[in-house]
Each structure stands twice: as structure tokens, then as C-alpha cells.
TIFIZA-302987 format. One record per atom (N, C-alpha, C): residue in three letters; atom name; x, y, z. Coordinates in Angstrom, 1 decimal. Last residue first. Layout:
<atom Ala,CA,<X,Y,Z>>
...
//
This chain:
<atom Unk,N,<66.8,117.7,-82.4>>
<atom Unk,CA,<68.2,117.0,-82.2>>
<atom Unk,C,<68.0,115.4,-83.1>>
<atom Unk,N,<65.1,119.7,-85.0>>
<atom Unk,CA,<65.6,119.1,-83.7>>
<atom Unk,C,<66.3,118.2,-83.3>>
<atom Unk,N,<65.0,121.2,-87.1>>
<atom Unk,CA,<64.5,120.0,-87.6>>
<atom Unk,C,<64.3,118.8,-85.9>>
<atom Unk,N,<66.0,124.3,-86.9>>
<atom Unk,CA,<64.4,123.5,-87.4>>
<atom Unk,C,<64.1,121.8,-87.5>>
<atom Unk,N,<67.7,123.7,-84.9>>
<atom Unk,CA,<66.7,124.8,-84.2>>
<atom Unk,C,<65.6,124.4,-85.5>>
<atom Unk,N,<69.4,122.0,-86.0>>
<atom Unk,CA,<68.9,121.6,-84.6>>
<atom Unk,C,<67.6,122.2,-84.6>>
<atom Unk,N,<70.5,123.8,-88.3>>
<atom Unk,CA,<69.9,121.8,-88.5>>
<atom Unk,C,<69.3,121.6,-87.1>>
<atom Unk,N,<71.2,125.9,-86.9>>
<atom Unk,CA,<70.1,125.7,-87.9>>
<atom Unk,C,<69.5,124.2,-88.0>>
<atom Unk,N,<73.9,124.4,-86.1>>
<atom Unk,CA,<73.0,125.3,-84.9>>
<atom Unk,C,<71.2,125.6,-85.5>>
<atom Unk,N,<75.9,123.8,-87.1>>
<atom Unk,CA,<74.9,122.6,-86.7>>
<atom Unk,C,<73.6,123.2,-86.6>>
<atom Unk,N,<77.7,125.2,-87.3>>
<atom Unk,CA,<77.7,124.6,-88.5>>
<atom Unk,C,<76.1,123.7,-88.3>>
<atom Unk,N,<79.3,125.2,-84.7>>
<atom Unk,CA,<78.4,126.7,-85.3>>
<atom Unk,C,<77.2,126.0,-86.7>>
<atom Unk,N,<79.0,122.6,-82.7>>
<atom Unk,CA,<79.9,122.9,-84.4>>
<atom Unk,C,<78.6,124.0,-84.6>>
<atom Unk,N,<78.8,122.4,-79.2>>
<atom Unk,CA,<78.5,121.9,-80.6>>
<atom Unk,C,<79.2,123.0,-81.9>>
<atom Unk,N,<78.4,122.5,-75.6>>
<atom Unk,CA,<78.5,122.7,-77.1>>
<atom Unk,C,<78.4,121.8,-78.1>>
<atom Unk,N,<75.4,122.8,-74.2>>
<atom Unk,CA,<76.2,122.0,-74.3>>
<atom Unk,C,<77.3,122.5,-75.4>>
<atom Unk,N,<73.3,123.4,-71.0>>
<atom Unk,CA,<74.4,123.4,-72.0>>
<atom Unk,C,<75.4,122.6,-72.6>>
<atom Unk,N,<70.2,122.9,-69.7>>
<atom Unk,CA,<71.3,122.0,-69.7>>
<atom Unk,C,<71.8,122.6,-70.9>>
<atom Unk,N,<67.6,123.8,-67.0>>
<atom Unk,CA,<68.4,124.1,-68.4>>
<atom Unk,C,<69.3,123.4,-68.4>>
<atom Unk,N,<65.4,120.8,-66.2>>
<atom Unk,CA,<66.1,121.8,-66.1>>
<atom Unk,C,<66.9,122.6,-67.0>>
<atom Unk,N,<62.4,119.4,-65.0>>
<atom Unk,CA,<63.0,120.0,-66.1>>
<atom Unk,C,<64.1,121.5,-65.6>>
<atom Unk,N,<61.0,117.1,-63.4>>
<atom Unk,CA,<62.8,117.4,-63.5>>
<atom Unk,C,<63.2,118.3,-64.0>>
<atom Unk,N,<58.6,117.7,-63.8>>
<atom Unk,CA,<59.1,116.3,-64.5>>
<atom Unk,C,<60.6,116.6,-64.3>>
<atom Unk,N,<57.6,119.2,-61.1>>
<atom Unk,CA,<57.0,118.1,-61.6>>
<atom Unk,C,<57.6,116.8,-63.0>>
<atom Unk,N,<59.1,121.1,-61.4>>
<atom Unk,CA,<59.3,120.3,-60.7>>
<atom Unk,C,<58.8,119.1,-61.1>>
<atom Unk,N,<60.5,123.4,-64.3>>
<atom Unk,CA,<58.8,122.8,-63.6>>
<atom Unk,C,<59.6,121.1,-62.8>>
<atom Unk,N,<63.1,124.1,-63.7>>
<atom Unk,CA,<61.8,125.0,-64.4>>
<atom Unk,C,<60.5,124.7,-64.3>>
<atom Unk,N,<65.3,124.8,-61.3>>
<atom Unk,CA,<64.3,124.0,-61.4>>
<atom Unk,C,<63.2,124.5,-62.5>>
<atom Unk,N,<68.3,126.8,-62.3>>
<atom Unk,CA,<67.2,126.6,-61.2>>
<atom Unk,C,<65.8,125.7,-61.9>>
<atom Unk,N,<72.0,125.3,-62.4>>
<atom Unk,CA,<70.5,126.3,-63.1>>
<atom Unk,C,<69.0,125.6,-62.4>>
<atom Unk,N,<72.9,123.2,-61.0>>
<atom Unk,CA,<73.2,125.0,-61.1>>
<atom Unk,C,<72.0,125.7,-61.0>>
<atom Unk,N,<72.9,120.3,-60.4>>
<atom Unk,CA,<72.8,120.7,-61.3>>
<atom Unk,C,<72.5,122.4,-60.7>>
<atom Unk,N,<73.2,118.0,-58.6>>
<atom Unk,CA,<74.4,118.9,-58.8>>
<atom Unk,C,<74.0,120.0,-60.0>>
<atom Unk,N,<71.4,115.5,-59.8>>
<atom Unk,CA,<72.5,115.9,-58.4>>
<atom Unk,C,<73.2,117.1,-59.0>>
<atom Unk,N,<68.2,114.9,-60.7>>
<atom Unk,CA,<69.9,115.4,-61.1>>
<atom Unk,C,<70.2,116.0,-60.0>>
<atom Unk,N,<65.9,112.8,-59.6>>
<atom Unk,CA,<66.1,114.0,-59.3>>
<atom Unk,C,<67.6,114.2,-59.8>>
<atom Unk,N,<64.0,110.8,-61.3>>
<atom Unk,CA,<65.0,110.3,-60.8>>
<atom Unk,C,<65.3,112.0,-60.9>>
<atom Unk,N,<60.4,110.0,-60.8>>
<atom Unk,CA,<61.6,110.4,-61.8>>
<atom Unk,C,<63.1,110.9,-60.9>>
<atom Unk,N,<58.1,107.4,-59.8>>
<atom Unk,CA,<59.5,108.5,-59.5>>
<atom Unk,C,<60.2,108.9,-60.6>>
<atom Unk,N,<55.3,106.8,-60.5>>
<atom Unk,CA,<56.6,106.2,-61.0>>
<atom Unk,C,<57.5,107.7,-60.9>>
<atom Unk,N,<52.6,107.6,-59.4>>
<atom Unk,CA,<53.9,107.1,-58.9>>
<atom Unk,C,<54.7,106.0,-59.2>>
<atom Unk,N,<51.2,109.0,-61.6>>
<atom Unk,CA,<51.0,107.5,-61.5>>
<atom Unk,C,<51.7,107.0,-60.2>>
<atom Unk,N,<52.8,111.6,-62.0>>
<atom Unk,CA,<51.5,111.3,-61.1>>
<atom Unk,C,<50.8,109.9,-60.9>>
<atom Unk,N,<54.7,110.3,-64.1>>
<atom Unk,CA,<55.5,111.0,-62.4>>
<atom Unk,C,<53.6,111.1,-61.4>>
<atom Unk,N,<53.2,110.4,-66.3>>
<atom Unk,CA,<53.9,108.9,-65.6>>
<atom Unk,C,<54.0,109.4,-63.9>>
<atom Unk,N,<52.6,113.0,-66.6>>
<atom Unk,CA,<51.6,111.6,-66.5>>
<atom Unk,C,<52.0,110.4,-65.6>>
<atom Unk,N,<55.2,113.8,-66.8>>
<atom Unk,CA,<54.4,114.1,-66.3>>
<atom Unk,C,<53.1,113.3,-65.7>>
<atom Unk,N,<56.0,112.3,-69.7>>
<atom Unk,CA,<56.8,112.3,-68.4>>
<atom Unk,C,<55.9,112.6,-67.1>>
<atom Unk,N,<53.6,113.8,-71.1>>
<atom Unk,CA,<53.7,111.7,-70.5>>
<atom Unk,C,<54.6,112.2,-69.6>>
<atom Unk,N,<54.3,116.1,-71.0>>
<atom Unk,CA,<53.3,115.8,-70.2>>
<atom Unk,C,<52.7,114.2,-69.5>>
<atom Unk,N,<56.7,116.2,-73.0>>
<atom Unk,CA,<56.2,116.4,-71.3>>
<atom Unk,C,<55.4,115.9,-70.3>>
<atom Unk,N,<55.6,115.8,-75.0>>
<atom Unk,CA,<56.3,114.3,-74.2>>
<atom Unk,C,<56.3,115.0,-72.6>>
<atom Unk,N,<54.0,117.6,-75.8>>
<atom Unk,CA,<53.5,116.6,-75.5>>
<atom Unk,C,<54.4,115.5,-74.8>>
<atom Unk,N,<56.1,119.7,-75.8>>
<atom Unk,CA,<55.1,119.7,-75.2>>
<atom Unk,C,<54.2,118.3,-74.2>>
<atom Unk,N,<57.8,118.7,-77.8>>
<atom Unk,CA,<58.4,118.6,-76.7>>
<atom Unk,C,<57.0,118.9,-75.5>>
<atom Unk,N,<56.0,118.6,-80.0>>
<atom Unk,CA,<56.2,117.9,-79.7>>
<atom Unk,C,<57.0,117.3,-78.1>>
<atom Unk,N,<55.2,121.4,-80.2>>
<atom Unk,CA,<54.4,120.8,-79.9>>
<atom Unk,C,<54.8,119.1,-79.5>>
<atom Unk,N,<57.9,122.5,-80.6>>
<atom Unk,CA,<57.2,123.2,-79.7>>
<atom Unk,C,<56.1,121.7,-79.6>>
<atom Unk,N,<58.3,121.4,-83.4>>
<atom Unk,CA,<59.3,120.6,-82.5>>
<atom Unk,C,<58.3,121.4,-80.8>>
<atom Unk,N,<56.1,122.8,-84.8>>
<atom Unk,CA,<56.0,121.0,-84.8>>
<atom Unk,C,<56.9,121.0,-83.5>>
<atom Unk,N,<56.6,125.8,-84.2>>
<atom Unk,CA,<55.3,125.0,-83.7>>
<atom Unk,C,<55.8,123.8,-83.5>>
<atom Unk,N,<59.7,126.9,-83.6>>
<atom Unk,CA,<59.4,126.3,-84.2>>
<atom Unk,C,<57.9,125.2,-83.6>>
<atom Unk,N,<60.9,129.7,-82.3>>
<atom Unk,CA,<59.9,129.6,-82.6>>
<atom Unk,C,<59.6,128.3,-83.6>>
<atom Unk,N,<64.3,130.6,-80.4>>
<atom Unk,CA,<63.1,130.0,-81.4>>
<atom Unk,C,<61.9,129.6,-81.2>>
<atom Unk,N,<65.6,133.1,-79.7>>
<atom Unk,CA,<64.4,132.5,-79.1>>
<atom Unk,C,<64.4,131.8,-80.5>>
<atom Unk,N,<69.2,133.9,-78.9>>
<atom Unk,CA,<67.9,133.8,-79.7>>
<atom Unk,C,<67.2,133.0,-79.3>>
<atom Unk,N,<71.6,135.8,-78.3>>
<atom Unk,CA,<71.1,134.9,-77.7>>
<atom Unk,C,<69.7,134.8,-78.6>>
<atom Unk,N,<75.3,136.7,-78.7>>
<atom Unk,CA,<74.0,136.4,-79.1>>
<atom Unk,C,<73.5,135.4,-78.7>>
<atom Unk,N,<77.7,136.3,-77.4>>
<atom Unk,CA,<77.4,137.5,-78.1>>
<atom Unk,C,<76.3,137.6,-79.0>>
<atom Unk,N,<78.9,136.4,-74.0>>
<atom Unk,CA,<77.8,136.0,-75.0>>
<atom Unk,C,<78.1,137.2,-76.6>>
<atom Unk,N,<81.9,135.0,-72.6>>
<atom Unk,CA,<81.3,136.2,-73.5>>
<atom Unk,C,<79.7,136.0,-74.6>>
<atom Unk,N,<81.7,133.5,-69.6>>
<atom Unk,CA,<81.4,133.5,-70.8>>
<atom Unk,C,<80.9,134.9,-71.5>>
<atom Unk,N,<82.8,133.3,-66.5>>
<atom Unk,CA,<82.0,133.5,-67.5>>
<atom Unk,C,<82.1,133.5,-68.9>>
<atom Unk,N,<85.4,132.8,-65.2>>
<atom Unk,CA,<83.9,133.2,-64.6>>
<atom Unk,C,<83.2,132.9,-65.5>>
<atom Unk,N,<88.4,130.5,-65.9>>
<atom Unk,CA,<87.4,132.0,-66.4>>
<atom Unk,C,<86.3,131.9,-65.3>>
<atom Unk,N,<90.0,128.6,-65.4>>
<atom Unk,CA,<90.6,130.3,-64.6>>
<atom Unk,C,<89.5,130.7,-65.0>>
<atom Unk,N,<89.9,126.0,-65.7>>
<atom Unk,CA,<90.3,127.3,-66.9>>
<atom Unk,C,<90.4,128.0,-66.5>>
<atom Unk,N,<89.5,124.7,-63.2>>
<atom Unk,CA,<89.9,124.1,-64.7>>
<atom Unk,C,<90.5,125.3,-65.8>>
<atom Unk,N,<87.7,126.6,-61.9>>
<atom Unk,CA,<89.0,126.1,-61.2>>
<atom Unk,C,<89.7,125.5,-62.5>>
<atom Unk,N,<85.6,127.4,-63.3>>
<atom Unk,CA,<86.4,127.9,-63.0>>
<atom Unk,C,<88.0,127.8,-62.7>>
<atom Unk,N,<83.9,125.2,-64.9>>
<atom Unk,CA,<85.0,126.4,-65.2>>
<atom Unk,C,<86.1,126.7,-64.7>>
<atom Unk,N,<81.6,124.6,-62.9>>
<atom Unk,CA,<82.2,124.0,-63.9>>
<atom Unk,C,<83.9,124.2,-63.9>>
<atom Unk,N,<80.6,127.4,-62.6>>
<atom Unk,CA,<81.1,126.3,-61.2>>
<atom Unk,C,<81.5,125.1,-61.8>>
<atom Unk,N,<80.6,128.8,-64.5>>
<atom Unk,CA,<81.6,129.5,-63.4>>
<atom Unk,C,<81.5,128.0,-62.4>>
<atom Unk,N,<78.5,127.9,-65.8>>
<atom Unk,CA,<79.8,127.6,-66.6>>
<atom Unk,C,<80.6,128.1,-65.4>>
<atom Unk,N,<76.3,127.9,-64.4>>
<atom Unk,CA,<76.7,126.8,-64.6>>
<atom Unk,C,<78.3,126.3,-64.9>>
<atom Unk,N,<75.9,130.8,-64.8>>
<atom Unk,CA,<76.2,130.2,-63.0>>
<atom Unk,C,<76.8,128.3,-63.4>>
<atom Unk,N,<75.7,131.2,-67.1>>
<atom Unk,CA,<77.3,132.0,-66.3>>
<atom Unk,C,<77.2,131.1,-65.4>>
<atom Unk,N,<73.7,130.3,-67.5>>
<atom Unk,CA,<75.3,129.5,-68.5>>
<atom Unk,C,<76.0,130.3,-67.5>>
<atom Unk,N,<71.9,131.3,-66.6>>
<atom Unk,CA,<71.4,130.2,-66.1>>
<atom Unk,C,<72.5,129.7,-66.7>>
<atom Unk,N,<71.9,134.6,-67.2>>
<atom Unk,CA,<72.3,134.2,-65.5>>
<atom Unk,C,<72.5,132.2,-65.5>>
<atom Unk,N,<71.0,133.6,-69.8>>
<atom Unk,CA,<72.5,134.4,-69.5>>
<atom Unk,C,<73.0,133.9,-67.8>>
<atom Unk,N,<68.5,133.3,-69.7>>
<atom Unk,CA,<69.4,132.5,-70.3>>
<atom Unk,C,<71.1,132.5,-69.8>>
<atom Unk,N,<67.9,135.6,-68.1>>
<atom Unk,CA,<67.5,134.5,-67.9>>
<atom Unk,C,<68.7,133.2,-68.5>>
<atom Unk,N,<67.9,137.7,-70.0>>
<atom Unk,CA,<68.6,137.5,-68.8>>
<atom Unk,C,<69.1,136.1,-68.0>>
<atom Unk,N,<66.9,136.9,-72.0>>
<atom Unk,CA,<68.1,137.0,-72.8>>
<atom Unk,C,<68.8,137.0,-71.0>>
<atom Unk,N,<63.9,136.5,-71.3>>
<atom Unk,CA,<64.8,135.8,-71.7>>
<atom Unk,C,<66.3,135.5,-71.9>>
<atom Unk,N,<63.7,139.7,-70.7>>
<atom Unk,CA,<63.5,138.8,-69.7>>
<atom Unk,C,<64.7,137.7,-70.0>>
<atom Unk,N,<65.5,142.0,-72.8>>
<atom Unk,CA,<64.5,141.2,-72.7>>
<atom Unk,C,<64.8,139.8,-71.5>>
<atom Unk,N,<67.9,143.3,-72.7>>
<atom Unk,CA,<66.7,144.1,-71.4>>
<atom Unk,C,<65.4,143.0,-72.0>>
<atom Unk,N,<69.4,142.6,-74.4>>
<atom Unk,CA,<69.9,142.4,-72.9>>
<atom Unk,C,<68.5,142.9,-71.8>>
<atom Unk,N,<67.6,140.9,-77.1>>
<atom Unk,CA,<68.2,142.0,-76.1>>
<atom Unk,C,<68.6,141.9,-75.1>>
<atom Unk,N,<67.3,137.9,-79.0>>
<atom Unk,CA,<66.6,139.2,-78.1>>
<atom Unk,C,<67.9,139.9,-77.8>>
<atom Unk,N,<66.4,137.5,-82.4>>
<atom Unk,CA,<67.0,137.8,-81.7>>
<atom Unk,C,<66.9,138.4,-80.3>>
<atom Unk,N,<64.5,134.5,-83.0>>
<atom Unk,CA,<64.1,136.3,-83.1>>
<atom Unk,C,<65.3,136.7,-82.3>>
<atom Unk,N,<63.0,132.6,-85.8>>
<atom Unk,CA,<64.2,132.8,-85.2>>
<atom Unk,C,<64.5,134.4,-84.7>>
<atom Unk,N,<60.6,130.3,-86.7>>
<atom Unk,CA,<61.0,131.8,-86.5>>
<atom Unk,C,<62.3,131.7,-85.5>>
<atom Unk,N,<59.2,128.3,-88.6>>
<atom Unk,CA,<60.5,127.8,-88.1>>
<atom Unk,C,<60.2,129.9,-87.9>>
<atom Unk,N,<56.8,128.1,-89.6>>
<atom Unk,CA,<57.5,126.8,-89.6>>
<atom Unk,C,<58.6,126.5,-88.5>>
<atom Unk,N,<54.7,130.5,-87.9>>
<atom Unk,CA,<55.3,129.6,-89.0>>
<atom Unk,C,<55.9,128.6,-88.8>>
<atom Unk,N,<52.0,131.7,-86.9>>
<atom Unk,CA,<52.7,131.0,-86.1>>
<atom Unk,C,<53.3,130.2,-87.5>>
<atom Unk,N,<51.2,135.3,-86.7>>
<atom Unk,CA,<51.3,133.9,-87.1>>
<atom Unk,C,<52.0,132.8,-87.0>>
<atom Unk,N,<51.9,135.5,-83.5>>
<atom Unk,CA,<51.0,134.5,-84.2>>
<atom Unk,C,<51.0,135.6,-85.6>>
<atom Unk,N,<54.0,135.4,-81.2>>
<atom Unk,CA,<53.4,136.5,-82.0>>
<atom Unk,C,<52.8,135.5,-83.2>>
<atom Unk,N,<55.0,134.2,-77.9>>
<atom Unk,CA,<55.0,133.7,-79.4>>
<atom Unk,C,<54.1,134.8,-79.8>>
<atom Unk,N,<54.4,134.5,-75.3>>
<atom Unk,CA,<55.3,135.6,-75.7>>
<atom Unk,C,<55.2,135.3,-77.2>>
<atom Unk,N,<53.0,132.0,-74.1>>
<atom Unk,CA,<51.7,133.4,-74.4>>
<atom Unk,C,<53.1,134.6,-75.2>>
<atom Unk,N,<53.6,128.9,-76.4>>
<atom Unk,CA,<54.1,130.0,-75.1>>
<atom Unk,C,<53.3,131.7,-75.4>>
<atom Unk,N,<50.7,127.3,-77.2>>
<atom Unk,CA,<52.0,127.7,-77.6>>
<atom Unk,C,<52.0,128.7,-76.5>>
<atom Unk,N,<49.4,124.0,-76.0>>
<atom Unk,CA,<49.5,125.9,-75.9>>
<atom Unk,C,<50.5,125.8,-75.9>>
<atom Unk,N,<47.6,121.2,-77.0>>
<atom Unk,CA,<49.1,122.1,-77.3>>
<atom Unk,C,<48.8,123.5,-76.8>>
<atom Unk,N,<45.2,120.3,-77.7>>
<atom Unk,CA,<46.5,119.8,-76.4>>
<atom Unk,C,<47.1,120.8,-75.9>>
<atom Unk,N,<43.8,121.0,-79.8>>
<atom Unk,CA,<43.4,121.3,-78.3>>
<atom Unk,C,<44.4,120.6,-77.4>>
<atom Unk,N,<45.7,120.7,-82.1>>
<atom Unk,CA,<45.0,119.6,-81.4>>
<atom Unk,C,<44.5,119.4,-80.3>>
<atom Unk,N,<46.7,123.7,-80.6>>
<atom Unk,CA,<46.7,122.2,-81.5>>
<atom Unk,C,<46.4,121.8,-81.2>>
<atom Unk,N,<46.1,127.0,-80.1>>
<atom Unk,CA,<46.2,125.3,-79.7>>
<atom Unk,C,<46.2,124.8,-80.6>>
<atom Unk,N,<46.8,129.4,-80.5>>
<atom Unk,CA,<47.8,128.9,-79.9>>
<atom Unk,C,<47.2,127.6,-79.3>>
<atom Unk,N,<43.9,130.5,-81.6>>
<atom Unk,CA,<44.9,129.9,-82.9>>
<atom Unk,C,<46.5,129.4,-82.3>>
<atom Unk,N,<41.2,129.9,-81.3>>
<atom Unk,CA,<42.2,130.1,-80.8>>
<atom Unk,C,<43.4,129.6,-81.1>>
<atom Unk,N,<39.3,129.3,-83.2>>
<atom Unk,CA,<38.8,130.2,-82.1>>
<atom Unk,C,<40.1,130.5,-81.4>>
<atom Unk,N,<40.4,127.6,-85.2>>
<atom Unk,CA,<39.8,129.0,-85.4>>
<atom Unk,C,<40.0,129.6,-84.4>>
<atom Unk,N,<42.7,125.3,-83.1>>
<atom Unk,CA,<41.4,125.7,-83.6>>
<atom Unk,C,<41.2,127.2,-83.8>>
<atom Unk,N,<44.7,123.5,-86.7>>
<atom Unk,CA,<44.8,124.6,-85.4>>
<atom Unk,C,<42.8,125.1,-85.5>>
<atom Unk,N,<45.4,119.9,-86.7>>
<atom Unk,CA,<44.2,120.7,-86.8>>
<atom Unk,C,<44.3,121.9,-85.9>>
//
């Protein structure tokens, strides 16, 4: 049920991210730019990971991007939402969430561990993930 009055909640739980452009469809896929926040962001958070990984193993620094994309999918958006907030839930009960050793990329919300994590995968996949989820 989205409400009238404000069309980035669900089920009064859910806020969609304030950068999303309403109307809000199934599945949106937006390319960004080098001069969009995200695209930096993303970028600084796989070089610093892949160079300390990498380096010594394969000689490289970095990685050539050559595209970086935002998705926009509400259902999987609402769902990762909501597990959050149990993880979340739980971690204010005091039940500890177990802190990752060694990890690069910088802390996104402390409160449930959440960090960036890369992986690869088959080019072939990259749609079946971004609409339906892992």
C-alpha cells in the first residue's frame, strides 16, 4: 500500500532513498557520471579494496571502470530495507553483531556492520540480480 501523501513510503515503513525520481517503477537502471557523488564513491570504495587485495598478487592498483549504475528496484529496495532494521532491532536488544576484520571500504551505518562488498560474476547474470535479487 504506497501512501498518497507521500509517495516514498510503503507500508509507512519503507523510505525510498531522497536521490530516487518518482515515479517509482519495477525495476530502473540509470547510468551515472564521473562527476556524480555515487559514481565516486563507488569507484574510491573497489580501487581501495582491489589495490590491497591485488596488488602484490597481480601487480595492478586498480581497476578499469567502464561503467557504473544505480539501481532502482522498490520490491528488492524495500526488502533489504526492512531486514535491516531487524538486524538493527536485534543489535539494540544486545545481541552483538560480529564486526569484519580487515575490510577497506569505509563503514556505511555502524549500527548493523553495513559495508561495501565486491564480487565478481558472469556479465550474463548482472540483470537476473539487479531485478529479481541474489
Amino acid at each position: 500500500m504506497v501512501d498518497e501523501k507521500n509517495p516514498r513510503h510503503v507500508w509507512h515503513l519503507v523510505e525510498y532513498p531522497s536521490y530516487w525520481k518518482p515515479p517509482f517503477k519495477a525495476f530502473c537502471k540509470t547510468s551515472l557520471t564521473k562527476l556524480d557523488w555515487q559514481y565516486t564513491e563507488a569507484a574510491k570504495a573497489l580501487n581501495s579494496t582491489i589495490s590491497s587485495i591485488h596488488q602484490t598478487k597481480f601487480g595492478y592498483k586498480s581497476m578499469a571502470i567502464h561503467n557504473i549504475y544505480r539501481v532502482e528496484n522498490p520490491q528488492l529496495w524495500m526488502d533489504y530495507y526492512l531486514k535491516k532494521r531487524q538486524i538493527i532491532d536485534t543489535h539494540q536488544e544486545g545481541k552483538l553483531i560480529k564486526k569484519i576484520n580487515g575490510v577497506k571500504t569505509r563503514c556505511l551505518d555502524p549500527l548493523c556492520n553495513e559495508h561495501y562488498m565486491f564480487h565478481g560474476l558472469n556479465a550474463s547474470l548482472v540483470n537476473l540480480i539487479v531485478e529479481e535479487g541474489l
